[in-house]
N, C-alpha and C positions, 0 to 999 in steps of 0.2 A: 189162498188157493188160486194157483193161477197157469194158465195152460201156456200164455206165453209169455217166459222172461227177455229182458231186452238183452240185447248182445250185439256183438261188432256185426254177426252175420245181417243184420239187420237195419244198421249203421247206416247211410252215405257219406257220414262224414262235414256234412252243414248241417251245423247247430240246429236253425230254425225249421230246415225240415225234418230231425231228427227228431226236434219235442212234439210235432203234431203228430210223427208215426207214433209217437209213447201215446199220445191222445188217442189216438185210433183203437193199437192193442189195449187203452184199459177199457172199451168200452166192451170188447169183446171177453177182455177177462171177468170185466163184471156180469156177464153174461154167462158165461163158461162158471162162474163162483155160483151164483143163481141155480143155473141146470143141476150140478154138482148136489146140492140139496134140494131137489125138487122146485126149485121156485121159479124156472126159466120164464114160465107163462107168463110170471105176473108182473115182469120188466121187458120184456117184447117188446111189446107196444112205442118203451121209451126207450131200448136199445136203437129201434131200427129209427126212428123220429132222432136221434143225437148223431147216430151215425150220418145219416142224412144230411143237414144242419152243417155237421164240422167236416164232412169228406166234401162237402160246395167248398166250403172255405180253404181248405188244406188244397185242395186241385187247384184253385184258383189262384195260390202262393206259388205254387211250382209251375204253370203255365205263365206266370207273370216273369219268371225268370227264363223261360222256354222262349220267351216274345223279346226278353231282353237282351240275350245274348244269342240267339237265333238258336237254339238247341237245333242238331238236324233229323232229329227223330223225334219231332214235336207232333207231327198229325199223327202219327201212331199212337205216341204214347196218350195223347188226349183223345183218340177215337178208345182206348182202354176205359178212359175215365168218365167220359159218357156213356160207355154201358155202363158202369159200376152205377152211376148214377141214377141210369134208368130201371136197373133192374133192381136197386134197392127201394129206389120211392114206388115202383109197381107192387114191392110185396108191403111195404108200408101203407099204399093206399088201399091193399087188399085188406091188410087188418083192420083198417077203421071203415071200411065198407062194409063189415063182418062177412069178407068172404072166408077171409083167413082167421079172425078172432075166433068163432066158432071152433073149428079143427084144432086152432090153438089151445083153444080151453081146454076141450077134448083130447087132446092129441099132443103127447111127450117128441112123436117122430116128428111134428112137423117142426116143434122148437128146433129139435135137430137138425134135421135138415134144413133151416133159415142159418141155425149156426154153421152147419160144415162149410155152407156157402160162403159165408164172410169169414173164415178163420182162412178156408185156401185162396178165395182171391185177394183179401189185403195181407196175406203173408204171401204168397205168389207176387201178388203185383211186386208191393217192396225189395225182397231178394230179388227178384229176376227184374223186371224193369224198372223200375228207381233206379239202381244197382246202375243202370246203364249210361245215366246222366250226374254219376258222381265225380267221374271224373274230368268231365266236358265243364260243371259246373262247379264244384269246389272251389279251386282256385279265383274262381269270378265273383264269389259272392263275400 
């Protein structure tokens, strides 16, 4: 069960950052599998903590090629990935502070609405800005 399959739409076209976005979406499809039968709550916790975790590292691979070949839409695209970052470790540290566990227990909408967030920004992000440095960067890498 899974909400997103991979595809060209989805592509840039480099290998190595095309396996970390497959990382990305299976965290979320594990997540989306989870919901799907009731169980979102009870991998929250460790969705948003992996996601966390592998979206440092995954930024951190395509900023390194940003620096290395001067990408010219580098301070955008990484003022992008700074929020992504801050706004997922905020709701992450919300949950282990039980501001958010609680609701979480309680609460199927807020599972939801933690997933709608990450299904539209890291499929947003990837389609539309990834999307924009694949062809500046393909050939380079």
């Amino acid at each position: 069960m899974t909400l997103i399959e991979w595809n060209n739409n989805l592509s840039v076209n480099i290998p190595i950052i095309d396996e970390q976005h497959k990382k990305l979406i299976s965290y979320l499809n594990e997540l989306y599998t989870h919901m799907k039968i009731g169980k979102g709550r009870t991998i929250i916790g460790e969705t948003l903590s992996n996601l966390v975790e592998y979206t440092k590292f995954h930024f951190k691979t395509e900023e390194d090629f940003f620096n290395k070949f001067n990408y010219p839409d580098k301070e955008e695209h990484e003022e992008e990935h700074k929020f992504f970052i801050e706004k997922v470790t905020s709701i992450y540290n919300d949950f282990n502070n039980s501001k958010l566990s609680e609701s979480v227990t309680s609460s199927t909408t807020t599972v939801i609405e933690i997933f709608n967030f990450l299904y539209q920004w890291v499929s947003n992000h990837i389609k539309k800005t990834d999307k924009k440095y694949e062809h500046f960067l393909k050939d380079k890498i």
